[in-house]
C-alpha positions as CSV (number, residue, x, y, z in Angstrom):
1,X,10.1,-33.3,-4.7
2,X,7.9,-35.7,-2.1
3,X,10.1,-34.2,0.7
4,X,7.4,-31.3,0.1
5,X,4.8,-33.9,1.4
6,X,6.1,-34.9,4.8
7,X,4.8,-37.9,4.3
8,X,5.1,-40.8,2.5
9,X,3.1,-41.1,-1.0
10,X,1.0,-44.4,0.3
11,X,0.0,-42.7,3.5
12,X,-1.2,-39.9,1.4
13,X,-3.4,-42.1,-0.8
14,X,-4.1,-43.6,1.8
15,X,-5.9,-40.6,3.5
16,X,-7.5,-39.3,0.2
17,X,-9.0,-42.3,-0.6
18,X,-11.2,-42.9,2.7
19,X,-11.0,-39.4,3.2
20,X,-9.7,-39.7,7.0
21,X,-7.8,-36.4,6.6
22,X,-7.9,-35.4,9.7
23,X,-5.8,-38.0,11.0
24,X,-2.7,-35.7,9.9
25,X,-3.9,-32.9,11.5
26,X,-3.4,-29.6,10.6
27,X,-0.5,-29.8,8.3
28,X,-2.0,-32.4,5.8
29,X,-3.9,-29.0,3.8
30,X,-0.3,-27.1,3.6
31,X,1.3,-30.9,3.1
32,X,-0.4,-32.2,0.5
33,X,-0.8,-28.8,-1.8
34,X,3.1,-28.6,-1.1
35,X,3.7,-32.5,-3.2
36,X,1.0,-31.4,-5.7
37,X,2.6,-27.7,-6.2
38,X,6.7,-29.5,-6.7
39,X,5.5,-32.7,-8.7
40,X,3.7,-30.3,-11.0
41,X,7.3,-27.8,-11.1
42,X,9.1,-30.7,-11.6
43,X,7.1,-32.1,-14.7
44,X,7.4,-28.2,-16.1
45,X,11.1,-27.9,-15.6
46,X,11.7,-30.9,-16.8
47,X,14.0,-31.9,-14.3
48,X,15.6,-35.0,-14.1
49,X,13.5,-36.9,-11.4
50,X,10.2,-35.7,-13.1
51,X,7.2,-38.2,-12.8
52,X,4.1,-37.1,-15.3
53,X,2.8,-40.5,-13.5
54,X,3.2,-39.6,-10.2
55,X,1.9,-35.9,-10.8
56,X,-1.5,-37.6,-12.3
57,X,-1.1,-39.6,-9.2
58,X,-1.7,-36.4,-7.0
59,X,-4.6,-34.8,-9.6
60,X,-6.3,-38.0,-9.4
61,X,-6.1,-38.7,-5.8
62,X,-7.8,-34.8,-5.2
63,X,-10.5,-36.0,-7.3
64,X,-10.6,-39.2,-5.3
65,X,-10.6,-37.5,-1.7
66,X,-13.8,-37.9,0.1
67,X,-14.8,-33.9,0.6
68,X,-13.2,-30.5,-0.3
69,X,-14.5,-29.0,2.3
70,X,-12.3,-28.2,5.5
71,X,-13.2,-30.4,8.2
72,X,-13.5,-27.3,10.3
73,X,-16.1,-25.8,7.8
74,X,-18.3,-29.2,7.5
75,X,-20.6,-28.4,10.3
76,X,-22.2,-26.0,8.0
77,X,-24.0,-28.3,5.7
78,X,-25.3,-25.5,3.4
79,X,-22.3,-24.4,2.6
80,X,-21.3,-25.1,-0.8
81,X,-18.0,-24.0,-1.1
82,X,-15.1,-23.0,1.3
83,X,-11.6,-21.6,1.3
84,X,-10.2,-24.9,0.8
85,X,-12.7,-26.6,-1.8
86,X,-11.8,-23.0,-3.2
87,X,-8.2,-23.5,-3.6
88,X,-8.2,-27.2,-4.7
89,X,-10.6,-26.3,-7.8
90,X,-8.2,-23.6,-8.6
91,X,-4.9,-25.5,-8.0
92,X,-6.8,-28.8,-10.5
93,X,-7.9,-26.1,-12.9
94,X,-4.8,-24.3,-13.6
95,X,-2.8,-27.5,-13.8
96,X,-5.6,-29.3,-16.1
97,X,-4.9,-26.2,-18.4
98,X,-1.0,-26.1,-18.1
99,X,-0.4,-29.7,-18.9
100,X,-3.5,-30.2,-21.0
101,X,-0.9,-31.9,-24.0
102,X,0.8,-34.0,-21.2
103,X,-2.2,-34.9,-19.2
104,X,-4.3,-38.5,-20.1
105,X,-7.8,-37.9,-21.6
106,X,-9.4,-39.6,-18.8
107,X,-7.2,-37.6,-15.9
108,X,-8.3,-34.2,-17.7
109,X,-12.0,-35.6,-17.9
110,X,-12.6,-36.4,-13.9
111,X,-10.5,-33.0,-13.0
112,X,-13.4,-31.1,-15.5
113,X,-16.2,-32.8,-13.6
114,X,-15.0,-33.0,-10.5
115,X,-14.4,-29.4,-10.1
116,X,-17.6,-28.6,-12.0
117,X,-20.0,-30.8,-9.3
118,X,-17.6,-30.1,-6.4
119,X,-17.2,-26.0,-6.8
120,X,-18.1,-24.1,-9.5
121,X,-22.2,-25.5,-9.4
122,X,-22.7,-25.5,-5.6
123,X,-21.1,-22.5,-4.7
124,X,-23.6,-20.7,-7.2
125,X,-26.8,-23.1,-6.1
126,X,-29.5,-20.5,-5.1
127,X,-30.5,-23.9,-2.8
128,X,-27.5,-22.7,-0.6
129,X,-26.7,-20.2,1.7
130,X,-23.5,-19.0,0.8
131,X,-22.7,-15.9,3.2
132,X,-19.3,-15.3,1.4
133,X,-21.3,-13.9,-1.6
134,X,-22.1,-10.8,0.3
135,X,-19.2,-11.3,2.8
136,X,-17.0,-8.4,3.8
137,X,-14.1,-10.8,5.4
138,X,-11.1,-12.4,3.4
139,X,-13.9,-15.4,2.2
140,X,-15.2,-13.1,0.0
141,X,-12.6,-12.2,-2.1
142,X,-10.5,-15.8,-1.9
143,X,-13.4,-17.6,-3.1
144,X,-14.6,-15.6,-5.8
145,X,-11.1,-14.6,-7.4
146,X,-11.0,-18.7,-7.1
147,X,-14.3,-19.2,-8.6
148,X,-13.3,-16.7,-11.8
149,X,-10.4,-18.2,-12.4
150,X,-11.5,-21.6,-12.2
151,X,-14.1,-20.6,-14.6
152,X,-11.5,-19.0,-16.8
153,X,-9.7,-22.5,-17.4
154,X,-13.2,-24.8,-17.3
155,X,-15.9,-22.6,-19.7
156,X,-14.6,-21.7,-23.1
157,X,-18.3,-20.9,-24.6
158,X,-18.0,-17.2,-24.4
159,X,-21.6,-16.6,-23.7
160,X,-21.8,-19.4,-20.6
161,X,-18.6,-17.7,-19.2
162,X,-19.8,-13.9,-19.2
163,X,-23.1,-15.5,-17.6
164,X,-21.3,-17.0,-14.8
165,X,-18.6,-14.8,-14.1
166,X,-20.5,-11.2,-14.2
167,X,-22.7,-11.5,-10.9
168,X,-19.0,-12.6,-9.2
169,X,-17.0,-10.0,-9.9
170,X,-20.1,-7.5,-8.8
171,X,-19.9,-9.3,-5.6
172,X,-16.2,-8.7,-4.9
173,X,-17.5,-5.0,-4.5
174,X,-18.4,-6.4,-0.7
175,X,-15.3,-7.8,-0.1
176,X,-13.4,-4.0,-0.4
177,X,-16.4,-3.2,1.7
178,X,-14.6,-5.0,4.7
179,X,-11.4,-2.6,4.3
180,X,-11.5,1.0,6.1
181,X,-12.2,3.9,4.2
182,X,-8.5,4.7,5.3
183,X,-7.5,1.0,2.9
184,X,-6.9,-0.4,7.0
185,X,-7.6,-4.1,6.8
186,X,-9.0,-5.3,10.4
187,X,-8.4,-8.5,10.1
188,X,-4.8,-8.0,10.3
189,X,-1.5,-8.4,7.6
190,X,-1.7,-11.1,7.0
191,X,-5.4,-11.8,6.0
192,X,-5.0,-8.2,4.0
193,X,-2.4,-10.5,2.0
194,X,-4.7,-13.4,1.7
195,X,-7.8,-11.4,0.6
196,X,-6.1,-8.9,-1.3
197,X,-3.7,-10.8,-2.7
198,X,-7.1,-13.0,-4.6
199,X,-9.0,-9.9,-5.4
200,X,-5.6,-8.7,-7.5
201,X,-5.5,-12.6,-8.7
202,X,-8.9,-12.0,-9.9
203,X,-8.2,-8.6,-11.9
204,X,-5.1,-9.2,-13.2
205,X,-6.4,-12.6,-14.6
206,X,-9.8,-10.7,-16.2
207,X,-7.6,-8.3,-18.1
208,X,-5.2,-10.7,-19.2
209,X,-8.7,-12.7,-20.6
210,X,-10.1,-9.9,-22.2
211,X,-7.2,-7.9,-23.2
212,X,-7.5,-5.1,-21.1
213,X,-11.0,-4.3,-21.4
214,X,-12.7,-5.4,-18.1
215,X,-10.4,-3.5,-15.2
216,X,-12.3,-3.6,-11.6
217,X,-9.2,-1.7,-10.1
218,X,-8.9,1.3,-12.3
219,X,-10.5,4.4,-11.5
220,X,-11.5,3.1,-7.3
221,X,-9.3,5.3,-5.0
222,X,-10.4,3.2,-2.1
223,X,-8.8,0.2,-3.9
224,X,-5.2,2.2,-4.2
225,X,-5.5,3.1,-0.3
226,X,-6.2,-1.0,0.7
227,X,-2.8,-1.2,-1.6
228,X,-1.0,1.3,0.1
229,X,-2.4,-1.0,3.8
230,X,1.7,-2.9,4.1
231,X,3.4,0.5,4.3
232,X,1.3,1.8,7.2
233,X,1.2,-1.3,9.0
234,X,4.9,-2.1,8.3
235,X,8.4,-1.0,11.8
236,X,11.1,-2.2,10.5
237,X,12.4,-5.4,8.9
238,X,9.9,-8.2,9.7
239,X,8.4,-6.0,12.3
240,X,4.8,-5.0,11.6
241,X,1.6,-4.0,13.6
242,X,0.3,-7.4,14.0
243,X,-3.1,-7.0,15.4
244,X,-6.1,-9.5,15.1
245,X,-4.7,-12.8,13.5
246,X,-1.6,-11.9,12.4
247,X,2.4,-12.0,13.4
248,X,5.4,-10.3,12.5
249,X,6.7,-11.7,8.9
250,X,8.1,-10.4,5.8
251,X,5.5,-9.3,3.1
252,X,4.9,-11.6,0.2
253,X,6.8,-11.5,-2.9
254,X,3.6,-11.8,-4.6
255,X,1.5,-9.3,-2.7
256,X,4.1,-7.0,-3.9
257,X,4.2,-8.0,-7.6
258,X,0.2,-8.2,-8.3
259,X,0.1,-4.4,-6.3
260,X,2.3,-3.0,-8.9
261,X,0.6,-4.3,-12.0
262,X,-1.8,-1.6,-11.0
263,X,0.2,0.6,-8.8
264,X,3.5,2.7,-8.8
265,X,4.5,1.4,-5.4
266,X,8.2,-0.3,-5.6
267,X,8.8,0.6,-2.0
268,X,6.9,-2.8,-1.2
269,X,9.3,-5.2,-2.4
270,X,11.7,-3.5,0.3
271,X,9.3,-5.5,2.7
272,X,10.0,-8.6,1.4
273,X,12.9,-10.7,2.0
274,X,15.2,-12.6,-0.6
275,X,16.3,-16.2,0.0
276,X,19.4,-18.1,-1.6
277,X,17.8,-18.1,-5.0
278,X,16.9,-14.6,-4.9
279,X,13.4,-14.5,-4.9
280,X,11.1,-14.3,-1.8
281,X,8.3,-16.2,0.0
282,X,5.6,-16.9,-2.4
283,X,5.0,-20.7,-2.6
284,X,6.4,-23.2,-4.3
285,X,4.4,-23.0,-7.5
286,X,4.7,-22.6,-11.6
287,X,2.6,-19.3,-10.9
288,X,5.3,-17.7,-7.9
289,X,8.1,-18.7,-10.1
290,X,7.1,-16.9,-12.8
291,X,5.8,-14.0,-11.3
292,X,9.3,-13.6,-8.9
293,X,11.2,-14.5,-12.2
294,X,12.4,-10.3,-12.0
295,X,12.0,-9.3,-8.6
296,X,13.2,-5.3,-8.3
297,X,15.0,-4.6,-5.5
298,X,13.2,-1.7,-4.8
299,X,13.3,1.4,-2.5
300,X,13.1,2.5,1.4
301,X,12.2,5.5,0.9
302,X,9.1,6.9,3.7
303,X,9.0,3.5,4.9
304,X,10.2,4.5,8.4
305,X,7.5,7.2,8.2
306,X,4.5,8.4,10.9
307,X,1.5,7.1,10.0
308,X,-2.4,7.2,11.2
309,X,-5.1,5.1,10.2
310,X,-7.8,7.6,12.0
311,X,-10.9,4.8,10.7
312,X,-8.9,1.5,11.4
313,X,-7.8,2.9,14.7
314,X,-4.2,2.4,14.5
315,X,-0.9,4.6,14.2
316,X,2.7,4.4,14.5
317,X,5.3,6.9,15.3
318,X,9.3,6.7,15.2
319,X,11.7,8.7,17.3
320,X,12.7,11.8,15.8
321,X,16.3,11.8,16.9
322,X,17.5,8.3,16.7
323,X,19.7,7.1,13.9
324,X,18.7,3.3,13.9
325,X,14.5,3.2,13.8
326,X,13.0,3.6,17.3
327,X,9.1,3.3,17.0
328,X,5.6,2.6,18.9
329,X,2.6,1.5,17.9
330,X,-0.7,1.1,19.1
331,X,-4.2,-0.3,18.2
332,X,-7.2,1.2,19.1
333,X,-10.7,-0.2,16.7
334,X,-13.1,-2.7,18.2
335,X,-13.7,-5.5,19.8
336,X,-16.4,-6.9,17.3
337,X,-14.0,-7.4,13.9
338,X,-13.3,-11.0,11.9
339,X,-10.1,-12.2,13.3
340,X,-10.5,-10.3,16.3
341,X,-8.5,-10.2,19.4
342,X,-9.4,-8.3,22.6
343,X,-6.7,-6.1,22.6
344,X,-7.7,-2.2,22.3
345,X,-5.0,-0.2,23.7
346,X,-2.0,-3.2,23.0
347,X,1.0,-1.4,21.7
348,X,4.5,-2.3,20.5
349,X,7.9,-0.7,21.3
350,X,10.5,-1.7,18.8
351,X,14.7,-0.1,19.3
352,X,17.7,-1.6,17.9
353,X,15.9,-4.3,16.2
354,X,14.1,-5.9,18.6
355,X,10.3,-5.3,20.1
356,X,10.5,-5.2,23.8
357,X,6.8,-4.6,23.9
358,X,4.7,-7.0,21.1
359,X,1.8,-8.2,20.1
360,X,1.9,-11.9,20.7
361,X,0.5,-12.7,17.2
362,X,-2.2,-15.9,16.8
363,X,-1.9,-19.4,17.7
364,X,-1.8,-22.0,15.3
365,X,-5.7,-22.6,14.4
366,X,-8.0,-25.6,16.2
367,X,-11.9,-25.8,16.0
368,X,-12.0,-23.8,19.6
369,X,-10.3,-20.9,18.0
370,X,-13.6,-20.1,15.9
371,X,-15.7,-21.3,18.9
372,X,-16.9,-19.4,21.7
373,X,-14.5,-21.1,23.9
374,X,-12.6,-18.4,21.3
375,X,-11.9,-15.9,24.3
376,X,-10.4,-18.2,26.9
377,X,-7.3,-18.6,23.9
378,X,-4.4,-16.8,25.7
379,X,-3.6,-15.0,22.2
380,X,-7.0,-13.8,21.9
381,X,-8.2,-12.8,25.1
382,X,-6.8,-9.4,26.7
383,X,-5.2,-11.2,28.8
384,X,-2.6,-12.3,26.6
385,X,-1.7,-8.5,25.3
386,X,-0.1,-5.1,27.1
387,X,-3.0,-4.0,28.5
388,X,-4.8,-3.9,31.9
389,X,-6.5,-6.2,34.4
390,X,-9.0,-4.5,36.6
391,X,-10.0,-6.7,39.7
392,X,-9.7,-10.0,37.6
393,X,-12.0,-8.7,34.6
394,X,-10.6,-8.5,30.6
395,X,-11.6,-7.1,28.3
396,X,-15.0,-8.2,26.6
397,X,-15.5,-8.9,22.8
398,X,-18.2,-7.1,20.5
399,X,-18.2,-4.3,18.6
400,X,-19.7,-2.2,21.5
401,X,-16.5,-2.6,23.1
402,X,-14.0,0.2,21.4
403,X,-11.2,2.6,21.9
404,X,-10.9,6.2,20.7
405,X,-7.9,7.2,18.8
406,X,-6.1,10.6,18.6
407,X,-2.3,11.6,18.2
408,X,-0.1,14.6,18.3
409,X,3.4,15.9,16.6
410,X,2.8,12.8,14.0
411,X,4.8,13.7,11.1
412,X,7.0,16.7,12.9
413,X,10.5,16.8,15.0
414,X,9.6,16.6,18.5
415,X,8.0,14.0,21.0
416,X,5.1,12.2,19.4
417,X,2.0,11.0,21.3
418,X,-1.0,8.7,21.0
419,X,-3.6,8.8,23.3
420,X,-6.4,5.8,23.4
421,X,-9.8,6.2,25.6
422,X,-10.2,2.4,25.8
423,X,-12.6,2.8,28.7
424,X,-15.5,1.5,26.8
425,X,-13.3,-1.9,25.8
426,X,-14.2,-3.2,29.7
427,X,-17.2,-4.7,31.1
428,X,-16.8,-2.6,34.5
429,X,-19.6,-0.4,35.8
430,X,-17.2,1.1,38.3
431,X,-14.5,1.9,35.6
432,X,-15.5,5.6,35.1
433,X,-12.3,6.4,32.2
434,X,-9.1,4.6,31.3
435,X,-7.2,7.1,29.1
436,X,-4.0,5.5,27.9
437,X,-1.2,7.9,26.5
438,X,2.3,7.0,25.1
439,X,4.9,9.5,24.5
440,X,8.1,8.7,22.2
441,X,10.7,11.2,23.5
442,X,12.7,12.1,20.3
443,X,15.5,10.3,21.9
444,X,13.4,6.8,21.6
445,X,12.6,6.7,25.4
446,X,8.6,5.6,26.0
447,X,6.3,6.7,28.4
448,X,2.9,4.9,29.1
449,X,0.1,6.5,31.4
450,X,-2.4,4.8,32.0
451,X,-5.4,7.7,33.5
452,X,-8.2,5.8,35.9
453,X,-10.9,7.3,37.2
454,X,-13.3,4.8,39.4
455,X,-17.0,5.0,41.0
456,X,-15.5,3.2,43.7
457,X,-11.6,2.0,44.2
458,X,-11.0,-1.3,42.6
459,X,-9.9,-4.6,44.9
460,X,-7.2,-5.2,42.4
461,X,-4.9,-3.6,39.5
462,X,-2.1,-5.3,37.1
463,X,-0.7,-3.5,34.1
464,X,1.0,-6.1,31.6
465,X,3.8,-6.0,29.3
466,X,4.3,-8.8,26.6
467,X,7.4,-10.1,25.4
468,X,9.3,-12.5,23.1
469,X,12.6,-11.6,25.0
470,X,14.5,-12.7,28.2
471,X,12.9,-10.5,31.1
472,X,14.8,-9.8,34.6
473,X,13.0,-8.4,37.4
474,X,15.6,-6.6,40.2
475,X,15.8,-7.6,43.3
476,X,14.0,-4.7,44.4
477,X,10.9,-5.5,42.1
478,X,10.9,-2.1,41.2
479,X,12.8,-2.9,37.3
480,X,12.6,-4.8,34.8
481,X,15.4,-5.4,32.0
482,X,14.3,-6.9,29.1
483,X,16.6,-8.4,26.3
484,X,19.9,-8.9,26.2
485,X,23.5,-7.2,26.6
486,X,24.0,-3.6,25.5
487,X,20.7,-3.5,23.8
488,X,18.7,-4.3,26.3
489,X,15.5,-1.7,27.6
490,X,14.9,-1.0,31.4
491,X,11.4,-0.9,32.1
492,X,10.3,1.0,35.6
493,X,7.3,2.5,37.3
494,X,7.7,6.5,37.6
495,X,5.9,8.0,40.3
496,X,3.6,4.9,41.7
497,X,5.3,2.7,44.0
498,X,4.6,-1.5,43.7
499,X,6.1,-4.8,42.2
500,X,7.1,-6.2,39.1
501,X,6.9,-9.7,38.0
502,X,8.0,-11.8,35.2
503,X,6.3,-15.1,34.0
504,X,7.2,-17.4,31.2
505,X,4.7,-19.0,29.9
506,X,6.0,-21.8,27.8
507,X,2.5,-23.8,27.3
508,X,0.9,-20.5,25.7
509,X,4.2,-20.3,23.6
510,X,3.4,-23.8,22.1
511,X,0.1,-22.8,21.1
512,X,1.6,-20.2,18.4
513,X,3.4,-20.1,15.8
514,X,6.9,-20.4,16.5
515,X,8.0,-16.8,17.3
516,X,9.7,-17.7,20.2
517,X,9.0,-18.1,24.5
518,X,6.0,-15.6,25.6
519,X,6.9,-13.6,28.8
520,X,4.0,-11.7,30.3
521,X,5.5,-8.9,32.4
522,X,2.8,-7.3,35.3
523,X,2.8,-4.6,37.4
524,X,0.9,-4.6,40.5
525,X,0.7,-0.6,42.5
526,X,1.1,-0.8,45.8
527,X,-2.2,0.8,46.5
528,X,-5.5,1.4,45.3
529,X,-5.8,4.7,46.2
């Protein structure tokens, strides 16, 4: 079980014990939970290499590390608790209460105090400013599900419990404020399955406590639509709309689990994927073993569906005539949301298995990718998705910066379109309107027209395609294949003369996370007129 580590054990201690964490950069977080999470299966299985020494060894050392808050997070020095400090009192918590016959007096003592002074008293000081409280982003819900059930394990005076818990789970009300009032999350899948997934940790583990009688999901439609969020967002296979900070991946096993303790909604674990064992992604953890322990195989049925999310600003629509899913996708919203990438009018073409046209999906996270220097990230700045560059300018970030949203024949046989008005998303007082429309021919061919109307004629025009797939330009310039053999998709200007060209870009590729080479496709007219 130290394979989970990467590293070796003394290294490790090393780096708790003078607290010089960042010397393993960003992996030692994911590394060091990982040996924690498999020493603590092992002692529980009882397998045969089992250490209770060396999973003490891990507990202790957490206790031992210098500070629980992300490195990333320390230039705020009023805040008293973070996503990380969040998870570490939880992880020492429900392991303190697992193996509380197994663990040493003394190792269940410093876990108690440590998490008390390190997380469950500063993160309710009134001395700090703790924004999550009232937070409408992902913090909201991940720490206070974390704070609950951390107090769940540490408090058993009934009174001193109810005290402490009742003003959190009234906060987690502002949380479910960040979702749509369609359930659309804009922050993305992925941080929908990180919030989400805590504010169902939270509820299931408060009616567990109290035998049913405190439920903060029951009787809240809006909570039912956020649940319902994976099916809207989900193409086909791994394929999903990937806006803000988020990538194409397979939902979690336990996103699907904690929905259905409250919700008849079995077509979700059809998004998941099974491994070897038979039980999907989840972490490597007591708690994702037992809850996968019975995963249903669930159902497709109306996953390959139409679907609008008219207040998120997002849609998706599948060929009506096809018999293997052909679908777009597009993204409309703001500028101006958590997690946000400029990308309002970025689509996605998926046929045959493959997306043609993508989102690129977010880098792997540094200290400039929550800095203003934010922007100048290919993977966040418009330059980086399938949408226009008008005489050198992007896209600009704020809220004030938006697209407008409507669709036709969603739902019916026939051609389906999407039309965005994204002219508002640029910076350009001579940009009058940019109206962009796409049309899925029942047959699964796309059309994309982009409508520009200008004060004056710009000095320069590019239209851009992103891809994950081989691209060939003709000789001509005038197509583009992209992908390979018989499934392949021709793309080509109709109507306006001018040149294609294809570049990889294989230093942006390194910046993300491992989905493959970026190729940024543009089209330059021939004229401005």
């Amino acid at each position: 079980f130290l394979a989970f580590t990467g590293m070796p054990w003394s290294a490790v201690k090393h780096c708790l014990e003078t607290g010089n964490q960042k010397a393993f950069g960003h992996h030692f977080w994911s590394d060091l939970c990982a040996g924690t999470h498999a020493a603590a299966l092992a002692v529980w299985l009882d397998h045969p290499q089992a250490s209770l020494d060396r999973l003490e060894d891990y507990l202790v050392a957490w206790c031992e590390m210098h500070d629980w808050i992300h490195p990333s997070h320390q230039r705020d020095v009023n805040l008293g608790a973070d996503l990380t400090s969040a998870h570490i009192a939880a992880m020492l918590s429900e392991y303190w209460w697992i193996f509380r016959n197994e663990l040493h007096t003394e190792v269940r003592r410093r876990i108690a105090e440590n998490v008390e002074m390190r997380f469950l008293k500063p993160a309710v000081d009134h001395h700090r400013f703790n924004w999550w409280m009232t937070g409408t982003n992902n913090w909201n819900h991940v720490v206070l599900s974390c704070l609950i059930t951390t107090a769940l394990y540490q408090y058993e005076n009934p009174y001193t419990l109810a005290a402490y818990i009742h003003p959190l789970i009234e906060n987690l009300k502002f949380g479910l404020k960040g979702y749509t009032a369609d359930g659309g999350c804009t922050e993305g899948p992925d941080y929908w399955s990180y919030g989400f997934q805590h504010f169902l940790k939270a509820a299931i583990v408060l009616q567990h406590r109290t035998g049913g009688a405190v439920n903060i999901v029951q009787g809240h439609p809006h909570i039912e639509k956020i649940a319902r969020y994976p099916l809207s967002s989900y193409i086909d296979g791994i394929v999903r709309m990937c806006w803000a900070d988020s990538y194409h991946a397979p939902m979690s096993y336990l996103d699907a689990e904690y929905v259905n303790r409250f919700f008849k909604l079995p077509e979700l674990y059809s998004l998941c994927r099974r491994n070897v064992s038979g039980w999907s992604d989840g972490g490597m953890s007591i708690q994702a073993l037992l809850a996968a322990r019975k995963m249903p195989k669930g159902t497709t049925a109306a996953l390959h569906a139409d679907a609008i999310l008219p207040d998120l600003g997002t849609c998706k629509a599948y060929a009506a005539d096809t018999k293997k899913p052909v679908a777009m996708a597009i993204t409309a919203g703001n500028n101006g949301v958590n997690h946000n990438h400029n990308d309002i009018g970025s689509f996605i073409y998926y046929r045959d298995g493959v997306c043609f046209v993508t989102d690129p999906g977010f880098p792997l996270y540094t200290a400039q990718h929550f800095s203003p220097a934010r922007y100048t990230k290919f993977h966040c700045r418009s330059w980086g998705h399938s949408v226009p560059l008008i005489d050198g300018q992007e896209q600009k970030e704020g809220a004030q910066h938006y697209g407008v949203l409507t669709c036709e024949g969603f739902g019916a046989s026939g051609e389906k379109r999407a039309v965005v008005d994204m002219t508002r998303a640029y910076d350009i007082k001579h940009l009058k309107t940019l109206v962009r429309t796409l049309v899925l021919a029942s047959d699964g061919v796309l059309t994309v027209t982009d409508d520009y109307t200008f004060a004056r004629a710009p000095k320069k025009l590019e239209e851009a395609f992103i891809t994950y797939e081989p691209a060939r330009v003709a000789k001509n310039s005038r197509i583009v294949t992209i992908g390979r053999g018989r499934t392949a998709a021709v793309l080509e200007s109709v109507g306006m003369p001018g040149r294609f060209e294809a570049t990889v870009l294989e230093k942006e590729s390194a910046e993300g996370r491992g989905q493959g080479t970026i190729t940024r496709i543009r089209f330059v007219p021939a004229t401005m007129g």
